[in-house]
SERO-4910 file (N, C-alpha, C, O; in steps of 0.05 Angstrom, whole numbers):
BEGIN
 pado doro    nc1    nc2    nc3   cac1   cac2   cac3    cc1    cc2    cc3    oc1    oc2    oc3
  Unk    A    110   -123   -231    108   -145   -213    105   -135   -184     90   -148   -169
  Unk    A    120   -112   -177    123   -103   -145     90    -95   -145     78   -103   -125
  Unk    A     80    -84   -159     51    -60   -161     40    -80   -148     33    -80   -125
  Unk    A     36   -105   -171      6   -127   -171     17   -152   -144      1   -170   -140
  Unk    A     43   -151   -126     47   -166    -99     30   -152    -81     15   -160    -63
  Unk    A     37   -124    -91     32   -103    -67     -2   -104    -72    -15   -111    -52
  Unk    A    -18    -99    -95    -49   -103    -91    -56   -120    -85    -75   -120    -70
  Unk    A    -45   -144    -94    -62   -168    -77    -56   -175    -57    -68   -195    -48
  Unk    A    -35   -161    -39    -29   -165    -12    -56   -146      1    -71   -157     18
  Unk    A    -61   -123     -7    -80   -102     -4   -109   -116     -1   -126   -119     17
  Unk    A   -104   -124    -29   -141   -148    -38   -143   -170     -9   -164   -174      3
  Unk    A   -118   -183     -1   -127   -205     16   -127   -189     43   -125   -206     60
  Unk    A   -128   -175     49   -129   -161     74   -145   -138     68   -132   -119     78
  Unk    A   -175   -124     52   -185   -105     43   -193   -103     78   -195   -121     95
  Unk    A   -197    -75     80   -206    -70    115   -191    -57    135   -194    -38    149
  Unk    A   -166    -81    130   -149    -90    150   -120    -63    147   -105    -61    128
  Unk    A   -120    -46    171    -92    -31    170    -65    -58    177    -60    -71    197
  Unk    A    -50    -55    141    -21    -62    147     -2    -51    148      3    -34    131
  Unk    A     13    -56    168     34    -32    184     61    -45    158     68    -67    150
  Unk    A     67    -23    155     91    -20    138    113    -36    130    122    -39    108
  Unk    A    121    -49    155    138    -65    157    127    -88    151    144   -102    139
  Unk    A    107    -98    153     94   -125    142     89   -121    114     91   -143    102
  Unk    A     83   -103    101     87    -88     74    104   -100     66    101   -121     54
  Unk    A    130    -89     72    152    -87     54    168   -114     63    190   -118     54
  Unk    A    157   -131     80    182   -152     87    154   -180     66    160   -204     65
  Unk    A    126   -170     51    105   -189     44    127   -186     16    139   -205      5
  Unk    A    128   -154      7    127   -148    -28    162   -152    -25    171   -173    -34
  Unk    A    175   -139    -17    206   -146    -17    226   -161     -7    249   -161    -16
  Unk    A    216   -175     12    229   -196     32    240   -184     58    255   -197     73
  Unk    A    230   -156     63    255   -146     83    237   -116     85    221   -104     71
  Unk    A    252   -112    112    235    -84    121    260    -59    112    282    -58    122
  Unk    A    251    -39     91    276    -22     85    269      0    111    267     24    107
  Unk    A    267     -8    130    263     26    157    253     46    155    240     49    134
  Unk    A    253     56    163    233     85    174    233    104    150    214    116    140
  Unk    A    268    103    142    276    136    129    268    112    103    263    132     89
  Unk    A    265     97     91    261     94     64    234    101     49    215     91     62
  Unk    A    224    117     23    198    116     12    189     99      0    166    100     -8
  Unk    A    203     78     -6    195     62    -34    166     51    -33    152     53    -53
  Unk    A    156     40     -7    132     29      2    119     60    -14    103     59    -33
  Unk    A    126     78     -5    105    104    -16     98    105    -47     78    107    -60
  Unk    A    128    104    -52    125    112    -88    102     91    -94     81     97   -103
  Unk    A    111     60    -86     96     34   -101     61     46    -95     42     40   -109
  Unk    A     59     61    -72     30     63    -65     23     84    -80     -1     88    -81
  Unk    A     39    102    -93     27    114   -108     27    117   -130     20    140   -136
  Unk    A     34    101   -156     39     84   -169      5     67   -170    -17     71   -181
  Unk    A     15     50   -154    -23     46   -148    -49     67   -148    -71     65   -160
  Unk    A    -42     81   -136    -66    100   -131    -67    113   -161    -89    117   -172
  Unk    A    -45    118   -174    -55    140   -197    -73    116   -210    -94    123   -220
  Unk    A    -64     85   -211    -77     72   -227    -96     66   -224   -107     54   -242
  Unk    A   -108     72   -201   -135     54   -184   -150     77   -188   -171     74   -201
  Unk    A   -144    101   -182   -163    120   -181   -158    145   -199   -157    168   -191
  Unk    A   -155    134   -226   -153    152   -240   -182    166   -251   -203    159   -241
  Unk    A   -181    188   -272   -212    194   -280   -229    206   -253   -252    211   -260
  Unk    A   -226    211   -230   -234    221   -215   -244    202   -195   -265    210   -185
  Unk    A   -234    174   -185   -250    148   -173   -245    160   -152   -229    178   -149
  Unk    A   -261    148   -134   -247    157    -99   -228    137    -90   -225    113    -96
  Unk    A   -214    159    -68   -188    139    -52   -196    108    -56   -220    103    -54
  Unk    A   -178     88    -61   -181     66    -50   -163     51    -37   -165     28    -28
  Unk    A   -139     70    -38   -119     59    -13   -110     88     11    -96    108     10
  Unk    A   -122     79     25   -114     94     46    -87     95     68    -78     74     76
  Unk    A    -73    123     78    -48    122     92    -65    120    112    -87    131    109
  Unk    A    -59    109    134    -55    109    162    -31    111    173    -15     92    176
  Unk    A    -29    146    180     -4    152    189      4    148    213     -9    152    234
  Unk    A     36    134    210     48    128    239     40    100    232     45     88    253
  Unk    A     30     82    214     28     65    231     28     39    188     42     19    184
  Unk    A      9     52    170     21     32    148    -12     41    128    -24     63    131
  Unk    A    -21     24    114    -35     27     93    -59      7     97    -54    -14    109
  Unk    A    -85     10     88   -110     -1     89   -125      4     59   -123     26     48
  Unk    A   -142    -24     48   -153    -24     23   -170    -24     34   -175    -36     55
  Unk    A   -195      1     14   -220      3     18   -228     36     31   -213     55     36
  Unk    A   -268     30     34   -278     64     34   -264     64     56   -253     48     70
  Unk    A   -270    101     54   -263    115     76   -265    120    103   -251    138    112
***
């Protein structure tokens, strides 16, 4: 359930850098802060699934700042 909040939060914003905190307060209700990974694990969790078999990136980090769907 957390994976498929978190892609289609991704899908309705494809382009668009979302900063972390809007992340985690869309998929969890609440911003877990700076020192927490969970936003990470769930994104990568995604990624093995999205781009498995050798696909290219399709979620990208933008560090310092949160996550963006789509090329490079």
């Amino acid at each position: 359930r957390t994976e498929a909040v978190l892609l289609e939060l991704l899908l309705r914003n494809a382009g668009q850098v979302l900063p972390r905190e809007l992340i985690q307060q869309a998929v969890w209700g609440r911003d877990f802060g700076p020192d927490s990974n969970s936003l990470a694990v769930y994104v990568g969790y995604l990624r093995r699934k999205l781009e498995s078999g050798g696909e290219p990136r399709l979620v990208h980090t933008v560090h310092g700042v949160g996550y963006r769907l789509g090329s490079p």
